[in-house]
LUMMARSE-877632 format. One record per residue (C-alpha): residue number from 1; x, y, z. Coordinates in steps of 0.02 Angstrom, whole numbers, plus 50000, padded with zeros to 5 digits. Each point is the difference from the previous one (the first is absolute). Example, Ala and Ser with C-alpha at 12.3 -4.5 7.8 and 13.67 -1.06 7.14 Angstrom:
# residues 2
(1,(50615,49775,50390));
(2,(50069,50172,49967));
END
This chain:
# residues 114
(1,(54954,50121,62248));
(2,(49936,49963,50170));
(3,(50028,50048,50178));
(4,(49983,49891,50123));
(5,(50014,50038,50214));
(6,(50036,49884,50116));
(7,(50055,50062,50186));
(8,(50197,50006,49944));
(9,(49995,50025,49820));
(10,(49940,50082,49849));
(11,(50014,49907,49854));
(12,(49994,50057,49808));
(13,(49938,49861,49908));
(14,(50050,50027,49807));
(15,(49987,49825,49872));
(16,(50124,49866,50067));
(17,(50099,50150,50104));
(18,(49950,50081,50184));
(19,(50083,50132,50088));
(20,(50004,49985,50183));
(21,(49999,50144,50098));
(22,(50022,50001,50218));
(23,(49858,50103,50093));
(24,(50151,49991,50141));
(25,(50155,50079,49887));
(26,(49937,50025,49836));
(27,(50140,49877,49939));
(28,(49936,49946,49834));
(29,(50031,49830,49921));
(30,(49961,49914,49835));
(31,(49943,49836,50005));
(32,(49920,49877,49890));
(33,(49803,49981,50010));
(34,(50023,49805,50061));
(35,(50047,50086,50169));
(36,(49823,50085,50020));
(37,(49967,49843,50093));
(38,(50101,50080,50154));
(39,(49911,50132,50022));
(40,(49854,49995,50169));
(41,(49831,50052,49955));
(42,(50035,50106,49855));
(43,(49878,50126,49947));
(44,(49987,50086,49828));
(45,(49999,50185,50014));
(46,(49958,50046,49805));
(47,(50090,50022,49837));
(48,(50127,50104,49962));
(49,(50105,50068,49846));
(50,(50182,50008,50079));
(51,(50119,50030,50131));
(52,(50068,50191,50036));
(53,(50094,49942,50146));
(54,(50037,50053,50171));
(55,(49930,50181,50090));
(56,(50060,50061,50168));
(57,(49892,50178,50020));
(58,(50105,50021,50172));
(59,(50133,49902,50093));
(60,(49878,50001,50147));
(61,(49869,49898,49887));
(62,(49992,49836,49942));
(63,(50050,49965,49806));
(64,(49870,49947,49843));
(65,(49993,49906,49867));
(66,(49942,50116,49844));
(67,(49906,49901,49888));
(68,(49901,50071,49847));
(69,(49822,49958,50002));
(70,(49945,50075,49849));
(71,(50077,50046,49821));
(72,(49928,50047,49821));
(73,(50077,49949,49842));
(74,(50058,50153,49903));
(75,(50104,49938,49858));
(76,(50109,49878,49921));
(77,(50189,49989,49958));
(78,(50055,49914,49846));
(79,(50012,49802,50056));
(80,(49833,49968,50058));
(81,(50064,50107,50169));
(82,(49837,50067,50087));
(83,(50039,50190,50099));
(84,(49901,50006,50143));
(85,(49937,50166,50127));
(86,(50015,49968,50185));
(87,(49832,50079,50042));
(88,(49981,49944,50192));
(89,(50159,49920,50118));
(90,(49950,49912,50165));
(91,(50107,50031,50168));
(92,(50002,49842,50091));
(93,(50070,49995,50201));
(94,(50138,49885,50006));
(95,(49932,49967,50199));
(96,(49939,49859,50071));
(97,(49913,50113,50128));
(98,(49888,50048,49850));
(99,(49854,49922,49893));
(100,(49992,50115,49844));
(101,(49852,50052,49940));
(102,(50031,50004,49818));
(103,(49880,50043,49851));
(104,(50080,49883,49862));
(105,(49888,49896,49883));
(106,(49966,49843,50053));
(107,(50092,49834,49888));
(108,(49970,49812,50048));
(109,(49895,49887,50082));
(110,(50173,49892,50050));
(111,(50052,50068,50140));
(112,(49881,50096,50145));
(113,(49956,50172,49946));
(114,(50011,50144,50136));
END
């Protein structure tokens, strides 16, 4: 999966599927990838391995978006089902006020990379 930024969105590009997610609310949204064409001056922010969900640290601060950035496979389950470690989680500001500064590996030449 991919992440892109644009100045009210995140977006968690996965196959055919995206999940949109407001840098003004933190509503989030499914929508299909044909809609990525909506989206003003996207820029791809890295990989990443999933979706945690939603932090608020304190209900003076603004929320994030807790994304996991790295994993290790560590087994399998009968079925062909791969068991992953979460080995490093990203916090990302769900501000428009700020411009993360992320370390995520990088993933396409598509879309302007940060």
């Amino acid at each position: 999966m991919e992440i892109l930024m644009t100045p009210d969105y995140y977006v968690i590009v996965d196959g055919e599927e995206t999940l949109w997610c407001s840098r003004i609310d933190g509503k989030l949204e499914p929508r299909k990838r044909s809609e990525l064409h909506q989206l003003t001056d996207p820029v791809c922010l890295g990989t990443v391995y999933g979706i945690i969900g939603k932090f608020q640290p304190h209900p003076d601060s603004d929320q994030r978006l807790v994304l996991i950035r790295q994993t290790s496979l560590i087994g399998s389950l009968p079925g062909n089902h791969q068991v992953f470690k979460v080995n490093k989680v990203v916090l990302v500001p769900l501000s428009v006020h700020e411009a993360p500064e992320l370390e995520m590996e990088p993933k396409n030449d598509f879309f302007k990379t940060a």
